[in-house]
N, C-alpha and C positions, 0 to 999 in steps of 0.2 A: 583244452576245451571241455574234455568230457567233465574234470574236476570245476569249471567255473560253474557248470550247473547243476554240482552234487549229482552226478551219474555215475560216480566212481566205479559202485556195487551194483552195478546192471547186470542181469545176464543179456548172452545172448541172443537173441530171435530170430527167427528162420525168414521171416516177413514183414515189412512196415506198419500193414494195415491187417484187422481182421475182416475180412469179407462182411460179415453181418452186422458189422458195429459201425453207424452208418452218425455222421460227422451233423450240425445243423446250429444254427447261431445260438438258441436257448433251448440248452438241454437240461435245466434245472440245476445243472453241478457245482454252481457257485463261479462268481468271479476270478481270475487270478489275474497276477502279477504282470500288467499290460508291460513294460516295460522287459521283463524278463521274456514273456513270448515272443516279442520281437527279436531281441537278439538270439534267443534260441532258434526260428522259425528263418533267421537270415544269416545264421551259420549253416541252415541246412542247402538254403537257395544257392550261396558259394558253391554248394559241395555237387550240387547238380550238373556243374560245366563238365564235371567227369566223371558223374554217375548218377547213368538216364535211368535204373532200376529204382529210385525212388523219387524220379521226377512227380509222378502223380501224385502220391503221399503229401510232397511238399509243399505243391499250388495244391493243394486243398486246404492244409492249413493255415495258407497266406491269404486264404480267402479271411481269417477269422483275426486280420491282423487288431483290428476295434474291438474291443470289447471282448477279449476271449475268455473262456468258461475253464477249469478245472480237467476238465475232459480233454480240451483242446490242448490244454500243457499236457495232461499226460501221454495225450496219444501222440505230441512231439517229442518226448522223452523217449517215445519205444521207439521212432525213427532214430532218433539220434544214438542211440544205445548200442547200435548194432554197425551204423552204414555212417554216419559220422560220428459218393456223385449224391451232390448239393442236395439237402434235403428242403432247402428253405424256398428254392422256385423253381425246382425239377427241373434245371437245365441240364442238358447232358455235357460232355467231355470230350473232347473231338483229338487224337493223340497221332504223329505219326513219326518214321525215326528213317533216314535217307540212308543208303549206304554206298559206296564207290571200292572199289577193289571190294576189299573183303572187311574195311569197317564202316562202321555207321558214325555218320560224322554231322551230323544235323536231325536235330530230336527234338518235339515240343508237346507237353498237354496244357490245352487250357478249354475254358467252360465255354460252348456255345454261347454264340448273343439271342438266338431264339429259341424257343422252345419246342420242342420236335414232338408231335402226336403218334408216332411209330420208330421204331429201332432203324428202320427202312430210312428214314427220316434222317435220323440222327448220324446214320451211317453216310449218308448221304451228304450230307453237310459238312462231317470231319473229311470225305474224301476229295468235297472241294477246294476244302482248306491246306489239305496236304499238295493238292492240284496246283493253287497258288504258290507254296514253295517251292514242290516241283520247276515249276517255272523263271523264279528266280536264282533257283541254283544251276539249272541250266543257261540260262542269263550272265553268271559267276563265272560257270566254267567256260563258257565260250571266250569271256574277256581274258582267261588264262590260256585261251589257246585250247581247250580241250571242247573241239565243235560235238556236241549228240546230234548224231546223225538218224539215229532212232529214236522213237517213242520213251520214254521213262515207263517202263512197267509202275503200275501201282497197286498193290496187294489191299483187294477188300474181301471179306468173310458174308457177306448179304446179298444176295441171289437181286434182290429186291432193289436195293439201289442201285447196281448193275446194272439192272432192267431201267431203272427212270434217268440214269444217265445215258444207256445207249438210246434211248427214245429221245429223235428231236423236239417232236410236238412238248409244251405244255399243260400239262394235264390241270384239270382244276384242283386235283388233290393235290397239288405241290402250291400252287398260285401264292398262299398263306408264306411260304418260304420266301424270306427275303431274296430278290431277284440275284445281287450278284454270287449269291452260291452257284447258281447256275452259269458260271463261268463255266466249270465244269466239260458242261456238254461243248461247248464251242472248244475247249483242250484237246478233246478229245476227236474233234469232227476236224481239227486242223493237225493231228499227227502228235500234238505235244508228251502226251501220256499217255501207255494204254490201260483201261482198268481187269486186271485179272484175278479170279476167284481163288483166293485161297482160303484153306478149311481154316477156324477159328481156334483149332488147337497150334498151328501155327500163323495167326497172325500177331507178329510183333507188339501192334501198336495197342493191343490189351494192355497190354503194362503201364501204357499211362493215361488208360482211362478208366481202371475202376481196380478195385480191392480184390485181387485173385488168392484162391487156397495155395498152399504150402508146393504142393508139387509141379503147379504151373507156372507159376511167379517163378522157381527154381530154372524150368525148363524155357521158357521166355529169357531170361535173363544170361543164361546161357547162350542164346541165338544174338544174345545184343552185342555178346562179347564181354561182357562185365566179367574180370578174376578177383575173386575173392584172396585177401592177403597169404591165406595160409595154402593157395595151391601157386601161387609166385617163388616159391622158394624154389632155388637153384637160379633163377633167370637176375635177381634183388635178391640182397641183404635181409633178411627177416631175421627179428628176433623177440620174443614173448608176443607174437602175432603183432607186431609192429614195423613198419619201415625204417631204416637205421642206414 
């Protein structure tokens, strides 16, 4: 695969994305090779089923499956070289990653359908959405016999959407929010999940909502469970950092 897209001679990269280098349909960089970015861009979506550390990378640039720019191949080539938030209508990223025993077995990012005027906002909306799967996976495991008897904890980093989910009322500052986000609050006033504050250096679901620096992407990724091939050895066959 690396050789069908001339990536032979990659080094490799600590991280899929650079934080500052921010993604947008016309970036001036010239056209490329529609054809090629698609299968480039949908060998990486395969590669996602089992490994969530570049899930966000990847739906960002299957946003730019039309028409993609020069920029957009190469910044698929630095994904891919290593492991295989939208500038064009400010929507945000809503990310979240389940876990049972001790791994995470259910993980998704994708773009908000509204547009969020505060982080409080945005937070708020990804935690509905995680709330909805919530519910369907408990849904899953009941039909397997495995009844939750408690709450699903849900880890959010925003003091702020904390506050407008445990608040029943309505406020007019939220009205503008499409209403079934606020499923949420009814989740939560019936026992289904409870939301609890954790600090933002460890909230998981950064990783699939935006471009993080080298040592947290690291440390995240870590918490996901992701092993990189070269610390597998002893458990797999490895050899020239490959599986065999």
């Amino acid at each position: 695969m690396m050789q069908r897209f001339g990536l032979q001679d990659c080094k490799p990269i600590s991280i899929p994305l650079v934080p500052a280098d921010k993604l947008k349909r016309d970036d001036e960089s010239g056209a490329s090779n529609e054809a090629e970015y698609r299968k480039l861009v949908g060998s990486l979506l395969y590669r996602i089923a089992t490994r969530p550390d570049i899930m966000y990378a990847t739906c960002l640039l299957a946003r730019f499956m039309h028409s993609p720019t020069n920029k957009h191949y190469g910044t698929s080539k630095r994904v891919l070289s290593d492991w295989s938030g939208s500038e064009d209508d400010m929507k945000s990223t809503s990310g979240y990653a389940f876990t049972f025993g001790s791994g995470v077995f259910s993980w998704a990012s994708v773009k908000q359908q509204c547009v969020a005027l505060s982080t409080a906002e945005a937070e708020y909306v990804s935690a509905s959405e995680a709330t909805a799967q919530a519910a369907w996976l408990r849904f899953v495991l009941e039909d397997f016999g495995e009844m939750q008897t408690v709450a699903t904890p849900l880890n959010c980093d925003n003091t702020s959407a904390i506050a407008i989910t445990k608040n029943p009322i309505f406020h007019q500052k939220t009205k503008h929010i499409n209403r079934r986000y606020h499923y949420i609050k009814e989740a939560l006033q019936q026992g289904v999940i409870n939301l609890i504050y954790c600090p933002t250096k460890e909230q998981v679901a950064d990783i699939f909502t935006k471009a993080l620096a080298r040592e947290q992407f690291s440390y995240l990724r870590e918490l996901l469970g992701v092993k990189l091939v070269h610390n597998l050895k002893g458990s797999v066959n490895v050899q020239n950092g490959k599986l065999i």
